[in-house]
N, C-alpha and C positions, 0 to 999 in steps of 0.2 A: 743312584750314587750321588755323591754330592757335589755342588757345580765347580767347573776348572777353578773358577774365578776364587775358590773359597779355601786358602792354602791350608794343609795340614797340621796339625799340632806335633812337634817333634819328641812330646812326652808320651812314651806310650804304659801303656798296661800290659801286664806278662801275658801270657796266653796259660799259662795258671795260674792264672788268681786263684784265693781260696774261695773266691766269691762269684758265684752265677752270673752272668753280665745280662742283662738286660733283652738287648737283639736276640741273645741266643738261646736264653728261656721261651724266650716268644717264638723261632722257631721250633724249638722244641714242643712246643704245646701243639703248634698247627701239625707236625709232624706226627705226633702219635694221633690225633687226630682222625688226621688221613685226608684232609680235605680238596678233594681231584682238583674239584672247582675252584681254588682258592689261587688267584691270580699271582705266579711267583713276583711280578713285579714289587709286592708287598714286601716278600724276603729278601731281594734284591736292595733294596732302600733300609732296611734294618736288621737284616738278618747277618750280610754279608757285608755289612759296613759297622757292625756292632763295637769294634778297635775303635774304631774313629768317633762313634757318637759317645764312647767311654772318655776319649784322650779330650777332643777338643772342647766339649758341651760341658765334660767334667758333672758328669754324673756318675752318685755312686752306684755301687753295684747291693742291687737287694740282699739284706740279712734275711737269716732262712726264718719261712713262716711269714714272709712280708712282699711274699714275691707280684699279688697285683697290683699295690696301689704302686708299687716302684715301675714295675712294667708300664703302666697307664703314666706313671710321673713319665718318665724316658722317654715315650711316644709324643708327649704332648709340646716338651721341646725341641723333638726333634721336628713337631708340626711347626711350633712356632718360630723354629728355622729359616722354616720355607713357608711362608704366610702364602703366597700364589699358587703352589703345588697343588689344589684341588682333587688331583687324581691321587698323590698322596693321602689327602686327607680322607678321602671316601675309604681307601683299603686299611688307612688306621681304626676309622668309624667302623667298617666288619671285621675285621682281626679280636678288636675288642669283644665284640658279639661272640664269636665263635671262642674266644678265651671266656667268658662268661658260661656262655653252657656247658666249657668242659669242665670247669670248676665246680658248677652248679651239680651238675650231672655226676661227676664220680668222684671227687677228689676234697670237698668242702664243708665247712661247719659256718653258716653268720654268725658275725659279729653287726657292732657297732657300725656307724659309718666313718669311713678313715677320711680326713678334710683333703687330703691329694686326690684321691678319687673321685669326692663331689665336686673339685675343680677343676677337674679333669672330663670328667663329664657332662659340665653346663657348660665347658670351654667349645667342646664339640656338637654342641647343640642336642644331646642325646636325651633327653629330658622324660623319653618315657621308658628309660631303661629302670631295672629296680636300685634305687640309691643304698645296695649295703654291699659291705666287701667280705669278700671273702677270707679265709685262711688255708693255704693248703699243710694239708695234714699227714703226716708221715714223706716227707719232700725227702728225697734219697739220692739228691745229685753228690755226684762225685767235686762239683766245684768246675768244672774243665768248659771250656768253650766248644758248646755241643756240636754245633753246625761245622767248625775246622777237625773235631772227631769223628765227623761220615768217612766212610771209605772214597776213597779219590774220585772213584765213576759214579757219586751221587754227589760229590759235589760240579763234579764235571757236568752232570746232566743241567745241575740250575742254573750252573755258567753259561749254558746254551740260552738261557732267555736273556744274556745282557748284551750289552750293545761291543762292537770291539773297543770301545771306549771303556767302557765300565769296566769289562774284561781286564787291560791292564794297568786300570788301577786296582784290580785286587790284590796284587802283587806287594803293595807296600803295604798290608795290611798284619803282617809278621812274616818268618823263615817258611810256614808250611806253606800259607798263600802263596809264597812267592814259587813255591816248588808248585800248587796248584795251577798257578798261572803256565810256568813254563812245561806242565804236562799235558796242558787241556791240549787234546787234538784237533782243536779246530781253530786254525788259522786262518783269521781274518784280517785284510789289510787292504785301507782305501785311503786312495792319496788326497782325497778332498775333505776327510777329516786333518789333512796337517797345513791348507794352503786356506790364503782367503777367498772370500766371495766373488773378486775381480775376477778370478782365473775360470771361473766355475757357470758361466752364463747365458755359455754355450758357443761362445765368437770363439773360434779357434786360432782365428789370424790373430788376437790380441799375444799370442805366446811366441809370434814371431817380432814383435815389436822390440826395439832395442831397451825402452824404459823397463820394461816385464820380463825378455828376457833370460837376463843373469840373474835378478832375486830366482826368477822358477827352475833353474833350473839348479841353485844350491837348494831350495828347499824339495826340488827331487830329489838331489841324492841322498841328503839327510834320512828321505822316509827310505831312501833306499838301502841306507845303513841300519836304518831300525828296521827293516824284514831281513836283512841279514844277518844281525844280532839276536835275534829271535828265533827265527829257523835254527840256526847255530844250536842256540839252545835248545831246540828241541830236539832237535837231530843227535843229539849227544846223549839222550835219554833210552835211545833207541826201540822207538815204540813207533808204534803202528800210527796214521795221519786220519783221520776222516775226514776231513775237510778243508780244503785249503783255497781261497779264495783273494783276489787281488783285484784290483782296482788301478788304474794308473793312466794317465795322459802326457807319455813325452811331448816334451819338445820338439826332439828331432828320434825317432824311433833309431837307429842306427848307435845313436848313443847308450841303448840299454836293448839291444836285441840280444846280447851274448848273459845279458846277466836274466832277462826274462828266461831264453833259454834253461838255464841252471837250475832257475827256480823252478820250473817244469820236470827238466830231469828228475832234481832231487823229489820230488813232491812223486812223483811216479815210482820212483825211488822205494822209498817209504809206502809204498802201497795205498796211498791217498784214495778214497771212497767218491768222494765228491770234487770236483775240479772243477774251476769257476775262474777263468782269466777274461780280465774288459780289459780293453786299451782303447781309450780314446783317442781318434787319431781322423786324418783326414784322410780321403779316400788315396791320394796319391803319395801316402806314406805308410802306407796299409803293412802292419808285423806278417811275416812269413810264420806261419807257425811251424816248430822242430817235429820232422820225422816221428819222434820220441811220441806222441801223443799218440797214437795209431795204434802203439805196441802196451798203452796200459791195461795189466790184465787185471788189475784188479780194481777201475774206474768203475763206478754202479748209473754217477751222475756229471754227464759233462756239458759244461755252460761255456761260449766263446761268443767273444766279443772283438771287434776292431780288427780283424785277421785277415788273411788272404791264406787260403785254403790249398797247398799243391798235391798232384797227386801222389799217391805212396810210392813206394820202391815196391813195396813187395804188397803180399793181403795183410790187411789186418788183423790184430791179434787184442779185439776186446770183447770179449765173450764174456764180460757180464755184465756189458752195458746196458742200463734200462732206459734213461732220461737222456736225449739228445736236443739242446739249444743252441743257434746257429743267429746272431744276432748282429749286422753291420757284418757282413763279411761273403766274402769274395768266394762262390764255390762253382761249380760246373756240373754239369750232370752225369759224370762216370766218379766221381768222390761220394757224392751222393747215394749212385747205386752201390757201391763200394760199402757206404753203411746201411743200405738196407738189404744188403745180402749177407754180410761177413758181421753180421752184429745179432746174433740168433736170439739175445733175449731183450732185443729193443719192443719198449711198450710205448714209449712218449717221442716224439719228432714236431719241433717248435722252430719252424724257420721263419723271423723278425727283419725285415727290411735288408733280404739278403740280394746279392746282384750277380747276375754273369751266370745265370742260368735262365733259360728260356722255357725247356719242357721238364714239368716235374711229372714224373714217372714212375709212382709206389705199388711194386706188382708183386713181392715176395716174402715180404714179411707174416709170419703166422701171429707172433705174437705182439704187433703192434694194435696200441688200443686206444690211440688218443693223435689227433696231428691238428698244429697251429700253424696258419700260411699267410702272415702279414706285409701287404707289399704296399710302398709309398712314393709318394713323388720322388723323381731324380735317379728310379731307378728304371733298368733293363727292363722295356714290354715283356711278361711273361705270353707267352703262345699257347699254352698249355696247360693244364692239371688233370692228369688219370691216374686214380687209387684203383686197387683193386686189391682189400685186405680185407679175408674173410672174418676176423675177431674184432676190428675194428670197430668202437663205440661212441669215438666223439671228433667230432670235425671241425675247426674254426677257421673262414676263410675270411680275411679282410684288405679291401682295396682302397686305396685313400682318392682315385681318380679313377675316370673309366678308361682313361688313354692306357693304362698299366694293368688293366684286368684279364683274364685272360680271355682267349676267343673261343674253349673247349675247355667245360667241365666237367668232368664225366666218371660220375660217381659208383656208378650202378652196380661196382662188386662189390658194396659195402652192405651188404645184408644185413649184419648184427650190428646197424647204426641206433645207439638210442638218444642223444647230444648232436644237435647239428646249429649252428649260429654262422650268419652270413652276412658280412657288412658290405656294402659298396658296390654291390654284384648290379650288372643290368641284365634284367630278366625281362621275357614278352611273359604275361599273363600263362599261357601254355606252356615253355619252359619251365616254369615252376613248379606247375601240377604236375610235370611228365619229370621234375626232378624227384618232385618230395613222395612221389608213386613208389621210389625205387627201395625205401625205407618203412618196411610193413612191422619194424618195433622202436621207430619214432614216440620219444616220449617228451623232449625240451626242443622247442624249436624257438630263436629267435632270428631275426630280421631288420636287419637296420641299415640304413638310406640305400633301401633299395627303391629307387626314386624312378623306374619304370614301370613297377607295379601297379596297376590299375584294380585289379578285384584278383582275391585272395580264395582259391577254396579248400577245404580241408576238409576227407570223409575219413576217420579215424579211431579206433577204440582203444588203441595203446596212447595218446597224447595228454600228456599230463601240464604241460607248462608252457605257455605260448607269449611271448612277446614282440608287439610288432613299434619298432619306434623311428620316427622319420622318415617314412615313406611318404612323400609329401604328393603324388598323386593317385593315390590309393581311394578307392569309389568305395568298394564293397567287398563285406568280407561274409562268406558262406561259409558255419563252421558244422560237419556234424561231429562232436564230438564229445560224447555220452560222458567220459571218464575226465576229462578236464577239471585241473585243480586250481590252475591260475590262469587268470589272465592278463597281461604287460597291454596297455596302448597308450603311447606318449609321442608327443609332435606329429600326429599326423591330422588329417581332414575328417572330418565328421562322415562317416560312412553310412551308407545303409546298410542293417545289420544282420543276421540272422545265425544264433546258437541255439543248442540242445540240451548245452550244460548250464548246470546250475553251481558257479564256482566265484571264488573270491577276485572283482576287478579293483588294477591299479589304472588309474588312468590320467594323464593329466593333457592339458591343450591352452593352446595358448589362442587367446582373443580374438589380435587382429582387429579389423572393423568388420564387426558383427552385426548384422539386421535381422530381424524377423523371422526368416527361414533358417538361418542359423542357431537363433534360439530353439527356434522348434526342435530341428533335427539332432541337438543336443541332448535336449531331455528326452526326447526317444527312443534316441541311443542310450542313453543310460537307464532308460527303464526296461530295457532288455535285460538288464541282471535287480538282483533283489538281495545282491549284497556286493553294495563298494564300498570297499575295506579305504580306498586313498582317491581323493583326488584333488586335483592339481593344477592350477589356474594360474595361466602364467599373464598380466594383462598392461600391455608392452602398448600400448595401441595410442593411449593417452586421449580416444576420439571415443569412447564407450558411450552409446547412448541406450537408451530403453524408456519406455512410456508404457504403461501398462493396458493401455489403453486400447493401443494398438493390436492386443490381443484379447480383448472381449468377443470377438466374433469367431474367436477360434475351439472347435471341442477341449472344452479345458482338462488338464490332465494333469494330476494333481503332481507335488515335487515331488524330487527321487529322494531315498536314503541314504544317507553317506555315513559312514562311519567318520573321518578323519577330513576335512578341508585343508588344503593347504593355499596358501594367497601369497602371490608373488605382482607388487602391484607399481607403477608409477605414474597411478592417474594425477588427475589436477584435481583441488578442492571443489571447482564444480562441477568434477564428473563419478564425486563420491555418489552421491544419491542414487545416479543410477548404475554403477560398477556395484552395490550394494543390493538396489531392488531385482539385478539384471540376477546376481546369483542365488537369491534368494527366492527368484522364482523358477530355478531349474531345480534347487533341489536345499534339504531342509539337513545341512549335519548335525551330527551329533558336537564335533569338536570341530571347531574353526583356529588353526594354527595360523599366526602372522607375527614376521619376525622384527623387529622393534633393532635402532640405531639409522642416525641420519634424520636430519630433519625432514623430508617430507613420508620418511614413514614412521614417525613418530606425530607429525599433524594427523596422520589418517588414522591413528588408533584411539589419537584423542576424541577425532568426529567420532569413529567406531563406537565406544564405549560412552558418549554420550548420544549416541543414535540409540544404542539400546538399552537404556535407562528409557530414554523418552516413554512415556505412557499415553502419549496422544495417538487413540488409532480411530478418529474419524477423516482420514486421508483421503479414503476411498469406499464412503459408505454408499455413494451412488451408484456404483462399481457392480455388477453381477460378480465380477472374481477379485478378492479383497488380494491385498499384497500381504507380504510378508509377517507385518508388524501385527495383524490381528490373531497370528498365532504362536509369536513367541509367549512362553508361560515365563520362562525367565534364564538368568545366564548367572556366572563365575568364572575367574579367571584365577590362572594355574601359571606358572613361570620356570622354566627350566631351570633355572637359578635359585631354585627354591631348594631347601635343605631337605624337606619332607614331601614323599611326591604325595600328587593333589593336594597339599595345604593352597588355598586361597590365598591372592593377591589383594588386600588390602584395595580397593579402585580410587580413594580421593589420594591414598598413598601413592598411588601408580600414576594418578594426571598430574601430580603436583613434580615427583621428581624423574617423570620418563627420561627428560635431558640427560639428567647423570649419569641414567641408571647404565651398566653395562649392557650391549648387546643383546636380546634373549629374546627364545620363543617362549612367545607368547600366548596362551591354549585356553581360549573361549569354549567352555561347557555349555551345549544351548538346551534348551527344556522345548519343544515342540508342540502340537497339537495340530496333528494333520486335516487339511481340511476333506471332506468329503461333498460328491457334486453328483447331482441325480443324471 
């Protein structure tokens, strides 16, 4: 939609014109279509704004038979609008395409070429599109604005992909809009789209300060008069809610505990689907949540934020709860069992840095199938965690310290595990194996800073996806595991290795001060697989030495394959040479990625790309093992920022204005010739 900053034109255009307006041809075409794929974002910026780009831009509306070069005229200033929008401009660039085929394909006779469309065409850099326009033939619109013509629950459905911003600006777009606006059932409202940046930064005591204050708390209740204007509105309609969603950070919670309330009731009320209340608040000012909430029967998804949890009067009455989130908030372990008992169709259970509970206890649910248990500094030691759900398929345990992890975890009824990720956990080497034992249709496992782990082993034929990252004293990993499709290894130590499978590795490592055995064990490791799709060079060290020298007496073994390099570097100018020879003798990419802004990496791509230009490769003719340079064949260079992917970078273009140039990755094509060693 288009930005706040950009006021409205107060001239509008009927909603019957006799004439086809432009946004809404265009959706119409994508529409018959049908195209799944077609990013609504595109409709959303023209489709659904088509009033506005008619009133303000003051473009007319295509005469019949003339309908693309007017569609492509319309589009083009509404690009040049917004000259920065780039994500605009790409879904204008396919919109076009896909309106071309369907022209081409069912609907057209060429002509001539019309001079709007060939300027509209070179303007978007489309150059190898076919330059002639089309006619459509037999055009049998009614004239009417096709997209405000859907029935309410399809335009309802696209309103779901905009933001609650865009949302109520659909409203002044004419009478229906505005009835669309106040039907759509999904209420969204966050207080940090109406406040500035001061209040939003996370210092909570700034809202107690007397300067900050009284502005925040008139510009509470104002948003607080616009969800009650709103709602109003809805509630008068008397339909059904899906979702209803809120956001808010009192001041002083006391101040709006009776109207939160209300909004809860009503929203329960109205048989709300989905229920989604934050409060940002501090812990000793924690919202009571209303009784009311326990009793929704017809809640499918319930999200809480900021709350203190008490317990019920009576059992609970949500029997069709699936989705349970529990985030910043105060609970104890009989509310808990309370909904893992009296909640028969719960599938998901996501507790986010919740407190005031010590032993978690999940032993009865049949139909839970998913649980997230993220616990962080400042909060309650947990003592405990024992599941024990026979359906259960995915487990997420995360600890931000070991003081707060628990002393017992104890998974073992979870048979039908096939999702298991463990962050923070301290395991003895045998713990592990005596955990991950208990899971015989284990198929994703990852693992992060579990920084007790020493050697890793895995004997498995269901494991399909492994990721181990930041386990910083990890020796060795023993994998058997025949079915393996991925493999994850980032920030950890150079292991000694040993797999079975033959599957795609991501891997990246950072530097450090590296010597000699380190290099070794690097390339070793990585010649364990015969296909790395990524890797990942982080080199922080700024001390990289290498001499290639130094490795003539060693069994040479020639470089690994890589598909993709990536290079994340802040060496010194004289520590390019050998940051440069050191990688290039572990292994030979295909693409070498490095991202450009900042002056010292925009020095290091200048050396780069005159390093491999240079054609002097007598460096190391006395050398039994030659470096790098005697088998590069040759390279090109690719730029994210490039309109057409793989067109070439220009190289005297690219050293002359890297300073200016924006930000961008940068994608060295390299040509290889491996060498071979008796």
């Amino acid at each position: 939609m288009r930005d706040s900053s950009c006021p409205l034109s107060t001239t509008r255009v009927s909603a019957r014109s006799t004439s086809p307006r432009p946004g809404s041809l265009l959706v119409k075409l994508l529409l018959q279509r049908n195209v799944a794929g077609m990013n609504l974002c595109f409709q959303q910026e023209i489709g659904l704004a088509d009033d506005v780009l008619v009133d303000e831009l003051d473009v007319p509306a295509p005469a019949r038979g003339t309908l693309l070069p007017d569609v492509c005229s319309s589009l083009l200033v509404f690009v040049e609008a917004y000259p920065t929008n780039t994500t605009l401009t790409k879904y204008v660039k396919t919109s076009v395409k896909l309106i071309l085929d369907e022209l081409r394909n069912e609907m057209i006779r060429s002509t001539d070429v019309a001079p709007k469309f060939l300027s509209f065409v070179k303007a978007l850099g489309l150059y190898q599109m076919p330059l002639k326009i089309f006619k459509v033939m037999g055009d049998n619109t009614d004239g009417l604005d096709r997209i405000s013509s859907l029935p309410p629950f399809i335009v309802h459905h696209i309103m779901s992909y905009l933001s609650a911003k865009d949302v109520a600006k659909t409203s002044i777009l004419s009478k229906r809009w505005s009835y669309f606006r106040a039907s759509f059932p999904i209420l969204d409202f966050d207080q940090s789209d109406y406040l500035g940046t001061e209040f939003w930064d996370g210092d909570l005591d700034i809202l107690d300060l007397e300067i900050y204050a009284e502005s925040y708390y008139e510009q509470t209740m104002k948003f607080v008069e616009f969800v009650n204007v709103t709602l109003h509105r809805f509630y008068e309609l008397k339909l059904r809610m899906r979702k209803f969603r809120i956001f808010i950070s009192p001041n002083q919670v006391k101040d709006l505990s009776d109207i939160l309330d209300r909004w809860i009731l009503e929203a329960v009320e109205h048989r709300v689907e989905d229920l989604n209340v934050d409060v940002l608040t501090k812990k000793d000012r924690l919202y009571s949540l209303p009784q009311t909430i326990f009793y929704a029967k017809s809640v499918t998804t319930l999200k809480l934020g900021g709350f203190k949890l008490e317990q019920p009067f009576d059992s609970m009455r949500l029997p069709f709860l699936k989705s349970l989130t529990l985030h910043y908030v105060h609970i104890n372990e009989q509310i808990l069992q309370k909904f893992m008992s009296e909640c028969p169709l719960l599938e998901e259970l996501s507790l986010f840095s919740c407190w005031g509970i010590k032993y978690i206890c999940i032993s009865k649910p049949l139909k839970l199938k998913t649980i997230r248990i993220v616990k962080t500094l400042g909060e309650d030691h947990l003592e405990s965690i024992k599941i024990v759900a026979p359906n259960l398929q995915k487990i997420s345990l995360g600890f931000e310290d070991r003081q707060i992890e628990p002393h017992v975890l104890e998974l073992s009824g979870c048979l039908q595990l096939i999702d298991l990720e463990i962050v923070g956990k301290t395991f003895s080497d045998q713990e592990f194996h005596d955990l991950i034992s208990n899971f015989p249709l284990l198929e994703n496992l990852t693992l992060r800073y579990c920084c007790s782990l020493e050697k890793i082993m895995i004997s498995s034929n269901r494991l399909k996806e492994l990721c181990i990252d930041s386990c910083v004293n990890l020796k060795a990993i023993d994998l058997v595991t025949p079915n393996l499709l991925s493999f994850t290894y980032v920030s950890n130590p150079v292991p000694t290795f040993s797999i079975t499978a033959s599957c795609p590795w991501r891997v990246a490592f950072n530097y450090g001060a590296a010597d000699v055995s380190w290099y070794i064990n690097i390339k070793e490791f990585l010649s364990a697989s015969n296909q790395i799709d990524e890797l990942t060079i982080l080199d922080s060290s700024m001390r990289t030495t290498f001499n290639l020298e130094d490795f003539q007496n060693i069994p040479p073994l020639p470089p690994c394959g890589v598909e993709c390099l990536s290079l994340y570097t802040d060496a010194l100018p004289s520590k390019y040479a050998a940051l440069l020879d050191s990688i290039f003798w572990i292994c030979f990419p295909k693409f070498l990625s490095i991202t450009s802004g900042g002056e010292n990496r925009n020095k290091f791509i200048k050396w780069l790309c005159m390093e491999l230009m240079n054609e002097y490769v007598y460096c190391c003719n006395s050398l039994r093992m030659k470096c790098w340079r005697h088998y590069l064949k040759g390279f090109v260079i690719s730029s994210s920022e490039m309109k057409e992917d793989n067109e070439p970078v220009d190289i005297d273009n690219l050293l002359d204005n890297l300073s200016t140039r924006p930000s961008e990755t940068l994608r060295f094509r390299l040509e290889w010739s491996f060498p071979t060693y008796d």
